[in-house]
Each structure stands twice: as structure tokens, then as C-alpha cells.
mmJSON file of the N, C-alpha and C atoms, coordinates in Angstrom:
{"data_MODEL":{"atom_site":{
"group_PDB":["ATOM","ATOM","ATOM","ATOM","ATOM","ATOM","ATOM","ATOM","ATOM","ATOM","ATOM","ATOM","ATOM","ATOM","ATOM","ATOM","ATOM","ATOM","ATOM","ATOM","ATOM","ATOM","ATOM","ATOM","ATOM","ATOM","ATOM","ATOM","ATOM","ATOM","ATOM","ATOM","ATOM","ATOM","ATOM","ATOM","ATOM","ATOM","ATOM","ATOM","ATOM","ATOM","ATOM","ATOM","ATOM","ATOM","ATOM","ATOM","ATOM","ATOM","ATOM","ATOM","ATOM","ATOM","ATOM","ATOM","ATOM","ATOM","ATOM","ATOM","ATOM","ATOM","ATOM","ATOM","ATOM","ATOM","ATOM","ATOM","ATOM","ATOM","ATOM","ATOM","ATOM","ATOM","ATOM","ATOM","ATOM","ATOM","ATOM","ATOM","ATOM","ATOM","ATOM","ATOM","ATOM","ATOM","ATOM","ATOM","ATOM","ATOM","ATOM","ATOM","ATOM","ATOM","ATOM","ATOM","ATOM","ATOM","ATOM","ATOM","ATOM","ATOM","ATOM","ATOM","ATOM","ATOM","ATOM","ATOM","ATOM","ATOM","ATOM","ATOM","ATOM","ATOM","ATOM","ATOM","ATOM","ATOM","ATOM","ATOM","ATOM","ATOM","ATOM","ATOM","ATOM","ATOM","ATOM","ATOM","ATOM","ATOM","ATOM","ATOM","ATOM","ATOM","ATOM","ATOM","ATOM","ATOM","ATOM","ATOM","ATOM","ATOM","ATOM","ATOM","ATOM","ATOM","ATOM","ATOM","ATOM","ATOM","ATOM","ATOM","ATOM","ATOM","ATOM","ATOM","ATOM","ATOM","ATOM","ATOM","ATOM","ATOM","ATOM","ATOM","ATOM","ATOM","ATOM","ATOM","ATOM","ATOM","ATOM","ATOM","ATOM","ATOM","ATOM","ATOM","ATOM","ATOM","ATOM","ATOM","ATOM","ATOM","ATOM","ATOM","ATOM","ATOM"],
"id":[1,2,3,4,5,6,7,8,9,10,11,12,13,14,15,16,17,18,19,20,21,22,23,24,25,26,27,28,29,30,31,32,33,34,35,36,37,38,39,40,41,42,43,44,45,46,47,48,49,50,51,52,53,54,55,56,57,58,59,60,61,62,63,64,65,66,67,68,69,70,71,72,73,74,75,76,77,78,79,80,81,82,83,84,85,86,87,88,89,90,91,92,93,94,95,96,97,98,99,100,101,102,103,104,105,106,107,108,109,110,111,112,113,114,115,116,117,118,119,120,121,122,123,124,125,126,127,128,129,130,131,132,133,134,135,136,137,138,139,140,141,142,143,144,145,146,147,148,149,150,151,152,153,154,155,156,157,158,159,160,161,162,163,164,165,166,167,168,169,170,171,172,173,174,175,176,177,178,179,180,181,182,183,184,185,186],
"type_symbol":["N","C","C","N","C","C","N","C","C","N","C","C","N","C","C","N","C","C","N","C","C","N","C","C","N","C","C","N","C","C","N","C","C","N","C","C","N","C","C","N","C","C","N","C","C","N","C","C","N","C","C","N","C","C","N","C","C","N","C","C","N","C","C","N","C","C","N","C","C","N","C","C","N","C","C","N","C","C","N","C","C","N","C","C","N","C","C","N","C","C","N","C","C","N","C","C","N","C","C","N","C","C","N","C","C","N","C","C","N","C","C","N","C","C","N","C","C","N","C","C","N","C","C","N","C","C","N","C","C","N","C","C","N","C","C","N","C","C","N","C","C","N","C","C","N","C","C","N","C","C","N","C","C","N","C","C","N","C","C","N","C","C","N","C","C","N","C","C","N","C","C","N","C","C","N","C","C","N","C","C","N","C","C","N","C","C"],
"label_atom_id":["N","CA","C","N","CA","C","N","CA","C","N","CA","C","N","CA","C","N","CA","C","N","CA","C","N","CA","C","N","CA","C","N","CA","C","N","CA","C","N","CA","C","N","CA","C","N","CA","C","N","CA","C","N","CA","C","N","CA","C","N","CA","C","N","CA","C","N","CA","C","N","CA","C","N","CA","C","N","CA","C","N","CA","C","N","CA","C","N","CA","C","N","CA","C","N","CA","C","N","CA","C","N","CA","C","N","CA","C","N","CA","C","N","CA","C","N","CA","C","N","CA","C","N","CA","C","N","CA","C","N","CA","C","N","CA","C","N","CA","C","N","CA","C","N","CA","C","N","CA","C","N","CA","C","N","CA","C","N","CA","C","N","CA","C","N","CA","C","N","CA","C","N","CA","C","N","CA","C","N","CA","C","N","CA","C","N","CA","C","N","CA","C","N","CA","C","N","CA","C","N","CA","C","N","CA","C","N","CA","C","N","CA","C","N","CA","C"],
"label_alt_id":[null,null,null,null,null,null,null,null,null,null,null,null,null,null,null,null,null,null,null,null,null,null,null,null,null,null,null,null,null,null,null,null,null,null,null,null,null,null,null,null,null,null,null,null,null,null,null,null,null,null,null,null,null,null,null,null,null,null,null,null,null,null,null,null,null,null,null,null,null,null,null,null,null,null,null,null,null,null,null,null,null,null,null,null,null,null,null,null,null,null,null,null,null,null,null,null,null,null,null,null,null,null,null,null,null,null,null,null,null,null,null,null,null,null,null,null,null,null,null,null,null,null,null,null,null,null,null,null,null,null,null,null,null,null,null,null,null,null,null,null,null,null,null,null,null,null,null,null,null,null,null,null,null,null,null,null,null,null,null,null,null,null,null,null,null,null,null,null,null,null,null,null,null,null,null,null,null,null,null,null,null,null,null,null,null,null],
"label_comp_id":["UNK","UNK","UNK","UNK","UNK","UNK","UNK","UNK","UNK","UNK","UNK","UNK","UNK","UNK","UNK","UNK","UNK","UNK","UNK","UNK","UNK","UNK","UNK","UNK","UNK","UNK","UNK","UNK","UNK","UNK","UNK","UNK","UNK","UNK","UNK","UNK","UNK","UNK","UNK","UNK","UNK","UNK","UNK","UNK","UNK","UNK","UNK","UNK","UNK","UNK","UNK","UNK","UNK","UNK","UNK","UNK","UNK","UNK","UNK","UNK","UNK","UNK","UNK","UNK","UNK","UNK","UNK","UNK","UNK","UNK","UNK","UNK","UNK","UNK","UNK","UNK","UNK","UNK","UNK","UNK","UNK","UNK","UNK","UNK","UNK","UNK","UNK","UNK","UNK","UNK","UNK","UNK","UNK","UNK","UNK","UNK","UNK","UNK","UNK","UNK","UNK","UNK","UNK","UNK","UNK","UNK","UNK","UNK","UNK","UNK","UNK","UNK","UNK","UNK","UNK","UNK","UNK","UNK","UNK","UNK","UNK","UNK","UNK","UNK","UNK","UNK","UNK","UNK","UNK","UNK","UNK","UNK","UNK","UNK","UNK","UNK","UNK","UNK","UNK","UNK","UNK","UNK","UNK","UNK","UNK","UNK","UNK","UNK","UNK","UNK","UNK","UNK","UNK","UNK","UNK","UNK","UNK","UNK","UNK","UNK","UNK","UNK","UNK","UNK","UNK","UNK","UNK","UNK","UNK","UNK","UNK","UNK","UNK","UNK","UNK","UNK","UNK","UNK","UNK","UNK","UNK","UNK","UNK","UNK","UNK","UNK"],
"label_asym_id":["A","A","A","A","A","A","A","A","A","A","A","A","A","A","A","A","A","A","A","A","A","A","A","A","A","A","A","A","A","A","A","A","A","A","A","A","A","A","A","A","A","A","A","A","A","A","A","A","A","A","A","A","A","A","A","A","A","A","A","A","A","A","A","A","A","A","A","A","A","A","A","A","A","A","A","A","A","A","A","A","A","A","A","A","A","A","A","A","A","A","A","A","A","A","A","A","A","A","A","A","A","A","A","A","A","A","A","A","A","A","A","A","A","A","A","A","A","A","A","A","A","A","A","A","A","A","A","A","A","A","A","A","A","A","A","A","A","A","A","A","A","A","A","A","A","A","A","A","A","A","A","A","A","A","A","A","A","A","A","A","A","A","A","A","A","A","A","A","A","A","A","A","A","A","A","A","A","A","A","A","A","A","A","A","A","A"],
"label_entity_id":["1","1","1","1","1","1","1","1","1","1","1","1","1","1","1","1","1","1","1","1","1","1","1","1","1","1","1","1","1","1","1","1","1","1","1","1","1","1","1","1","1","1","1","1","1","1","1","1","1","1","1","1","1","1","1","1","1","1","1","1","1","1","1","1","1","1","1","1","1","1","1","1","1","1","1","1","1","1","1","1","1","1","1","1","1","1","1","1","1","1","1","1","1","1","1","1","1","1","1","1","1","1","1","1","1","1","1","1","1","1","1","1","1","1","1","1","1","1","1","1","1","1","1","1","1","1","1","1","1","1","1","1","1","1","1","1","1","1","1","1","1","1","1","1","1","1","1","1","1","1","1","1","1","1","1","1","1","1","1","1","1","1","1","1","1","1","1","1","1","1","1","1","1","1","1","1","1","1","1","1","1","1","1","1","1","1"],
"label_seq_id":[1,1,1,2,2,2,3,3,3,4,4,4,5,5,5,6,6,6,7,7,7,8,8,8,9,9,9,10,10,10,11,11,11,12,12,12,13,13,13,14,14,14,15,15,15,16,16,16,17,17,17,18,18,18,19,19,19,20,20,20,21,21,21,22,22,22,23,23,23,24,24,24,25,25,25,26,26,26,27,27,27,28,28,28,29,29,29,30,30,30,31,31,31,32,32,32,33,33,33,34,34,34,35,35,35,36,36,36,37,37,37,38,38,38,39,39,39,40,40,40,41,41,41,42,42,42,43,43,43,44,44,44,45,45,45,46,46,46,47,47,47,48,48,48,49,49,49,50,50,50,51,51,51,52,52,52,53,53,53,54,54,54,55,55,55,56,56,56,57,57,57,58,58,58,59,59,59,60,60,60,61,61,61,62,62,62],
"pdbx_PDB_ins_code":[null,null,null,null,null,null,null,null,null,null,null,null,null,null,null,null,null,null,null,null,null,null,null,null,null,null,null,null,null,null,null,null,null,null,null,null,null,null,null,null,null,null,null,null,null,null,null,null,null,null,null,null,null,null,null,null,null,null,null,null,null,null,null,null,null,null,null,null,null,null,null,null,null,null,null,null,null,null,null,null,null,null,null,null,null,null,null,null,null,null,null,null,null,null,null,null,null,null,null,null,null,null,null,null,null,null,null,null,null,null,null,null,null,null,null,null,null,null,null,null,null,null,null,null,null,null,null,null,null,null,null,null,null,null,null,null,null,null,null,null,null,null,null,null,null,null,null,null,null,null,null,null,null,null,null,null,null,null,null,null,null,null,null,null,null,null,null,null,null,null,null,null,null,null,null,null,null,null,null,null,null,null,null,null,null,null],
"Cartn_x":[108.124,109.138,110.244,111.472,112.56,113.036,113.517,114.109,115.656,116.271,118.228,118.496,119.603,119.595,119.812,120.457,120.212,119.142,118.186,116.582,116.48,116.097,115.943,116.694,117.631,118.942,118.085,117.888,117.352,115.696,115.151,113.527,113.761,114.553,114.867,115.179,116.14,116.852,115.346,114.672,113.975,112.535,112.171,111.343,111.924,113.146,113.787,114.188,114.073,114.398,113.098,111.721,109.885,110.306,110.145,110.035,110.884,112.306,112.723,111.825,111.618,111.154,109.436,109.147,107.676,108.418,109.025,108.912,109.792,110.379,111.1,110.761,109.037,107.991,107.082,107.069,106.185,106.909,108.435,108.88,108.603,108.927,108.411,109.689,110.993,111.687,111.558,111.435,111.21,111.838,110.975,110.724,112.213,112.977,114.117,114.667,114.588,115.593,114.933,113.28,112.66,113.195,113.279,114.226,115.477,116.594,117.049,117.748,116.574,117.309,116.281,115.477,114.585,115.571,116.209,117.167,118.027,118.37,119.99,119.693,118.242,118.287,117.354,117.297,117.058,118.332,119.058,120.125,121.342,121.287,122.046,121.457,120.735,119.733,120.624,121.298,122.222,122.509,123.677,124.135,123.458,122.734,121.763,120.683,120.27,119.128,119.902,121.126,122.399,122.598,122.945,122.632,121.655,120.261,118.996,118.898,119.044,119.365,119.859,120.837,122.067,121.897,121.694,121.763,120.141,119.586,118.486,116.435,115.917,115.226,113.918,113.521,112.398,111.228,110.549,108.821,108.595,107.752,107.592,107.067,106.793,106.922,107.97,108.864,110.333,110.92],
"Cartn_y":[141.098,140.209,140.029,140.052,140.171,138.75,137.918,136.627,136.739,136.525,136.555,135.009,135.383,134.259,132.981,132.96,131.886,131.56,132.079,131.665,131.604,131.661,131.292,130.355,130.139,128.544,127.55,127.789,126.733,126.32,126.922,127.148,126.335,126.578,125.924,124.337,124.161,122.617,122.062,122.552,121.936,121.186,122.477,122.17,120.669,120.696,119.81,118.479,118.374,117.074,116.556,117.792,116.866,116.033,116.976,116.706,115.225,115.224,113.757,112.831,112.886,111.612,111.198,112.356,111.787,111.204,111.38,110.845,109.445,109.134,108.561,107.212,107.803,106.756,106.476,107.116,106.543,105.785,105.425,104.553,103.36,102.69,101.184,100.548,101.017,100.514,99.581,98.509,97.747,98.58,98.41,99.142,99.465,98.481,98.775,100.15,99.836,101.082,102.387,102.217,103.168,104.04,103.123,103.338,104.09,103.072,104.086,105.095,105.218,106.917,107.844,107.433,108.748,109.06,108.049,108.252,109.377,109.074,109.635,111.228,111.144,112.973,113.166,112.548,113.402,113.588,113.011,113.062,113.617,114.053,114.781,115.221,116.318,116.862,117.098,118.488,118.989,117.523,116.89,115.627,114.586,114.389,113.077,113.383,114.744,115.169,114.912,115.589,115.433,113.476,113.239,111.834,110.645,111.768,110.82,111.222,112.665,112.982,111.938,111.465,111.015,109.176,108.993,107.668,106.635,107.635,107.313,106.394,106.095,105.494,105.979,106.013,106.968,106.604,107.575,106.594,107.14,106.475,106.429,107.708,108.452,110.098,110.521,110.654,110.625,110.379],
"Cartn_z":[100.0,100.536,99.492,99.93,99.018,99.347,98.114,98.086,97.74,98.976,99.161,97.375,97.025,96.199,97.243,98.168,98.877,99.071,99.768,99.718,98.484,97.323,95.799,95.784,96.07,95.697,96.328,97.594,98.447,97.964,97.307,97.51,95.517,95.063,93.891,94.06,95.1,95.286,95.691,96.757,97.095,96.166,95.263,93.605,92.734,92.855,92.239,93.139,93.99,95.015,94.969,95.347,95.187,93.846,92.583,91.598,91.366,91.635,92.088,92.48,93.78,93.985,94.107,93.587,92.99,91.806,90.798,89.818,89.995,91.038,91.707,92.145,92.505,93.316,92.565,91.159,89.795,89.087,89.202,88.279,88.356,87.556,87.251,88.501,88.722,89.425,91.128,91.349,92.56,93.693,94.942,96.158,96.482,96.393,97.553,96.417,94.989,94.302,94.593,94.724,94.918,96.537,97.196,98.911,98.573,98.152,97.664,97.803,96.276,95.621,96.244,97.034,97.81,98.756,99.514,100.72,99.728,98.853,98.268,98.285,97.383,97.306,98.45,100.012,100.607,101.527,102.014,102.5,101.6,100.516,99.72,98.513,98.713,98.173,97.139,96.567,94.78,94.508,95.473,94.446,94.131,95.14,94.863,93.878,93.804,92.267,91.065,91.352,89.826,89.484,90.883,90.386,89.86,90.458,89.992,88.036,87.99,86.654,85.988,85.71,85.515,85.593,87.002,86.532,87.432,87.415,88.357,87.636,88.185,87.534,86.69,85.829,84.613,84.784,84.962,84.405,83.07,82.562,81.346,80.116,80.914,80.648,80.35,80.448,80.232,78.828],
"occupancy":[1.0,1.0,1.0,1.0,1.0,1.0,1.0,1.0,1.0,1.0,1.0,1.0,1.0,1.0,1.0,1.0,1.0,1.0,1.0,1.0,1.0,1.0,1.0,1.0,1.0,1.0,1.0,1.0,1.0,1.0,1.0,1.0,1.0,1.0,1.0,1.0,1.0,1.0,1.0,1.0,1.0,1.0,1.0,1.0,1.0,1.0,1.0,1.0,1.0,1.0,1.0,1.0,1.0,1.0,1.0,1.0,1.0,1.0,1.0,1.0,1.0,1.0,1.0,1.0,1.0,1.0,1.0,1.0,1.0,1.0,1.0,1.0,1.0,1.0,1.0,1.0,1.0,1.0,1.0,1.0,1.0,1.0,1.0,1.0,1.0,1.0,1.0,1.0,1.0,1.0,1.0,1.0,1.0,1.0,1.0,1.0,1.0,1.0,1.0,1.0,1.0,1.0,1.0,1.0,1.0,1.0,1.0,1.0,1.0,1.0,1.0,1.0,1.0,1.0,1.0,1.0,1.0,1.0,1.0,1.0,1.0,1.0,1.0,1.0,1.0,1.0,1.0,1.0,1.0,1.0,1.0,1.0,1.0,1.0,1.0,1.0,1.0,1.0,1.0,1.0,1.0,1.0,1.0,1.0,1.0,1.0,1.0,1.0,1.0,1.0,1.0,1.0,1.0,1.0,1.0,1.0,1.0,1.0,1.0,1.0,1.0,1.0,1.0,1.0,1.0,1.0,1.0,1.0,1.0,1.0,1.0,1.0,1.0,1.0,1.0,1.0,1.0,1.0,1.0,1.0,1.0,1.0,1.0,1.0,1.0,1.0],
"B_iso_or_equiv":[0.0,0.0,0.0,0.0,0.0,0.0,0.0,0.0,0.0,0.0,0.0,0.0,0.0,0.0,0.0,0.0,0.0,0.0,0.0,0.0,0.0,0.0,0.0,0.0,0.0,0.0,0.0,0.0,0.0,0.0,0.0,0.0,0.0,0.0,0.0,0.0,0.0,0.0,0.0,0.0,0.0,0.0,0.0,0.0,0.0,0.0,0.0,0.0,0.0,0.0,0.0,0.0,0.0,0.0,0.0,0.0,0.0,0.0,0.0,0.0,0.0,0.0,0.0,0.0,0.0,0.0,0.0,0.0,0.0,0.0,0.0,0.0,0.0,0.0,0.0,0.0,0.0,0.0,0.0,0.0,0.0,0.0,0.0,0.0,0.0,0.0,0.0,0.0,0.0,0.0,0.0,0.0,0.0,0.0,0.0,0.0,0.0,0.0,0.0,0.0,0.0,0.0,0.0,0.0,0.0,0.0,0.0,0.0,0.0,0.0,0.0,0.0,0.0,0.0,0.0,0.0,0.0,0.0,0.0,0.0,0.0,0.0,0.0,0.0,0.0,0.0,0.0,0.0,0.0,0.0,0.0,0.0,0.0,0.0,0.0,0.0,0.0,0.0,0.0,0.0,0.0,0.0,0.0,0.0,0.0,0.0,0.0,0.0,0.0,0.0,0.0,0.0,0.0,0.0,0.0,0.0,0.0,0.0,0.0,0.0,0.0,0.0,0.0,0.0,0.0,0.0,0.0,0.0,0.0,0.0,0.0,0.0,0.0,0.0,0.0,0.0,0.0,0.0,0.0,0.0,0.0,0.0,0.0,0.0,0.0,0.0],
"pdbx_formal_charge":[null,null,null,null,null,null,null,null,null,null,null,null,null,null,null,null,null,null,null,null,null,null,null,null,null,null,null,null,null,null,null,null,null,null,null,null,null,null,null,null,null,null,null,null,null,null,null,null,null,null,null,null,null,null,null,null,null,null,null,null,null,null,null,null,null,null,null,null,null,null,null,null,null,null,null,null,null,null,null,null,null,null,null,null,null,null,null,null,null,null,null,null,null,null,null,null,null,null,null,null,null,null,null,null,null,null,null,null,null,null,null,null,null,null,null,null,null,null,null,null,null,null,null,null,null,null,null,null,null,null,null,null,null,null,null,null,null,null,null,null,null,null,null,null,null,null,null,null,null,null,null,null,null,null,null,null,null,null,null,null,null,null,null,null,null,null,null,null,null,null,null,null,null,null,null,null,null,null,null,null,null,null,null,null,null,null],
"auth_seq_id":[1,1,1,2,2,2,3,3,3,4,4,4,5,5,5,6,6,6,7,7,7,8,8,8,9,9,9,10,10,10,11,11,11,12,12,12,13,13,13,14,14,14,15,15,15,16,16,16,17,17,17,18,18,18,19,19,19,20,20,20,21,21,21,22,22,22,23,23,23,24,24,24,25,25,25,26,26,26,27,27,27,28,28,28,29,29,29,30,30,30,31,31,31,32,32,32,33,33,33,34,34,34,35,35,35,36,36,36,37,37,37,38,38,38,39,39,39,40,40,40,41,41,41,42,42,42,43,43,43,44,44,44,45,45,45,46,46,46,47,47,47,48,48,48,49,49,49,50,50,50,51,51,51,52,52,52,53,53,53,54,54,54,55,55,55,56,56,56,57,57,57,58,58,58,59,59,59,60,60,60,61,61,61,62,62,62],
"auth_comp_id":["UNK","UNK","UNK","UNK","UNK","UNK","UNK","UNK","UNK","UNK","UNK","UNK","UNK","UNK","UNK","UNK","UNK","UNK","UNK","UNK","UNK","UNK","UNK","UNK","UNK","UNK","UNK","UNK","UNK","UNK","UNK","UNK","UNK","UNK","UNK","UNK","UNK","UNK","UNK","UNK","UNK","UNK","UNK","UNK","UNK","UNK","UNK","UNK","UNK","UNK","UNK","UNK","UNK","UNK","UNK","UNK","UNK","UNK","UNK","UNK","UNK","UNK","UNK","UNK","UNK","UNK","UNK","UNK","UNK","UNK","UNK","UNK","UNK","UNK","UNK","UNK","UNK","UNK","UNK","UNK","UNK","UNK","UNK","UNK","UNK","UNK","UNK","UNK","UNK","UNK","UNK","UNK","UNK","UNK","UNK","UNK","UNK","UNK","UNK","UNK","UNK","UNK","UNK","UNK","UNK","UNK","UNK","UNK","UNK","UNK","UNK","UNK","UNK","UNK","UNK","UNK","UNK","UNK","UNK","UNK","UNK","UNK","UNK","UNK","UNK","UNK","UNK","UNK","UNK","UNK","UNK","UNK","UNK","UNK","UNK","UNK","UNK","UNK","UNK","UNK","UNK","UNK","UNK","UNK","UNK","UNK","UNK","UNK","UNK","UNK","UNK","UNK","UNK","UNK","UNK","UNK","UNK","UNK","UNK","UNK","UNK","UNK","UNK","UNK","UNK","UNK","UNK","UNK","UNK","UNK","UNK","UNK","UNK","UNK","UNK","UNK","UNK","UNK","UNK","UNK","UNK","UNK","UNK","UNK","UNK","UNK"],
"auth_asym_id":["A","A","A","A","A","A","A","A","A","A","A","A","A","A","A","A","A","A","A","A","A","A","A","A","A","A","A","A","A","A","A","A","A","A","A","A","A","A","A","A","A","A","A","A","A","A","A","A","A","A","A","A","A","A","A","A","A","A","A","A","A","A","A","A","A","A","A","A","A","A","A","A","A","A","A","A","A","A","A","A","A","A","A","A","A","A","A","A","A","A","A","A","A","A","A","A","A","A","A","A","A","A","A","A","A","A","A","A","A","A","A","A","A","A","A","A","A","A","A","A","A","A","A","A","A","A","A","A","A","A","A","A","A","A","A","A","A","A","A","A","A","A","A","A","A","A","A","A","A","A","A","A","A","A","A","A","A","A","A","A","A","A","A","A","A","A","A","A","A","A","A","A","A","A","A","A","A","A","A","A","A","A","A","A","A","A"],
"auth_atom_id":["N","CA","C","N","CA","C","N","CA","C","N","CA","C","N","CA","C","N","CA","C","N","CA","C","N","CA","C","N","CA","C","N","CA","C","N","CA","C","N","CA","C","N","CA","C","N","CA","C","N","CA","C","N","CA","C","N","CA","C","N","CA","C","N","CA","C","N","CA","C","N","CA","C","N","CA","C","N","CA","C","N","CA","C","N","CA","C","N","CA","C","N","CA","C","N","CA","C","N","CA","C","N","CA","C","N","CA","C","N","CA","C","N","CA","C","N","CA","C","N","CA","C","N","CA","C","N","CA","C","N","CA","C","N","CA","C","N","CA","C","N","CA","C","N","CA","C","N","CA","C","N","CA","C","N","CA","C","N","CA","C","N","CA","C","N","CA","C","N","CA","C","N","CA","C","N","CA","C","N","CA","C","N","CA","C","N","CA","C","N","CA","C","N","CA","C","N","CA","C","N","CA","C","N","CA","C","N","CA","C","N","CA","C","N","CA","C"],
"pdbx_PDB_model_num":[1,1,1,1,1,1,1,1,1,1,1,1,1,1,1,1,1,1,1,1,1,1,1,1,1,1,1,1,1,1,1,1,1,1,1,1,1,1,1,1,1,1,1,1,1,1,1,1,1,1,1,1,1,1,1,1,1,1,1,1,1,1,1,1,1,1,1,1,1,1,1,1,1,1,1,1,1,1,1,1,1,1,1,1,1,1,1,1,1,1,1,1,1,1,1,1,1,1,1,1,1,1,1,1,1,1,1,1,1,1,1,1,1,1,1,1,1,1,1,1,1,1,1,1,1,1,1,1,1,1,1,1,1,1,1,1,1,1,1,1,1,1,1,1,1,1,1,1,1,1,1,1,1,1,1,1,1,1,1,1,1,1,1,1,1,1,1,1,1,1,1,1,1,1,1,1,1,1,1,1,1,1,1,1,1,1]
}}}
């Protein structure tokens, strides 16, 4: 099976949006922030990951 870089782009965003908001739903941050920024990167998956990056909430692994 051959992977188009689009399929690789997409199959990438998507690695990185889980990875979001599990770590998203382990933060120490209260429910509604946890609401949210799950809404954000799922309804705008690139920007809303760039934004959880950026200004979004940590668990302590981090």
C-alpha cells in the first residue's frame, strides 16, 4: 500500500490532535478548559494543535 503525502499529512494531524487531547484530559486544568480546548482541536484540528502547543494546558510530564 502506497501512502499519497496527503494520506501521510492527514494520518500525521490526526497522531497529533489524540496526542492533544489525551494530554489535554490529563491536565490538572478544570472541566470547562478541559471542554474547551478538546472542542478547539477537534473542530480545527492544524490550528487548534498549534494552539494547544502554544498556549494550551500541561500535565505534569511536560
Amino acid at each position: 500500500m502506497i501512502l499519497h503525502h496527503h494520506s501521510l499529512w492527514g494520518l500525521l494531524v490526526l497522531i497529533g490532535d489524540v496526542w492533544a487531547i489525551v494530554n489535554i484530559l490529563q491536565s490538572g486544568a478544570d472541566r470547562a478548559k478541559k471542554v474547551i480546548w478538546t472542542v478547539v482541536v477537534i473542530v480545527l484540528p492544524v490550528l487548534g494543535f498549534i494552539l494547544w502547543l502554544i498556549f494550551g494546558p500541561r500535565t505534569g510530564r511536560r
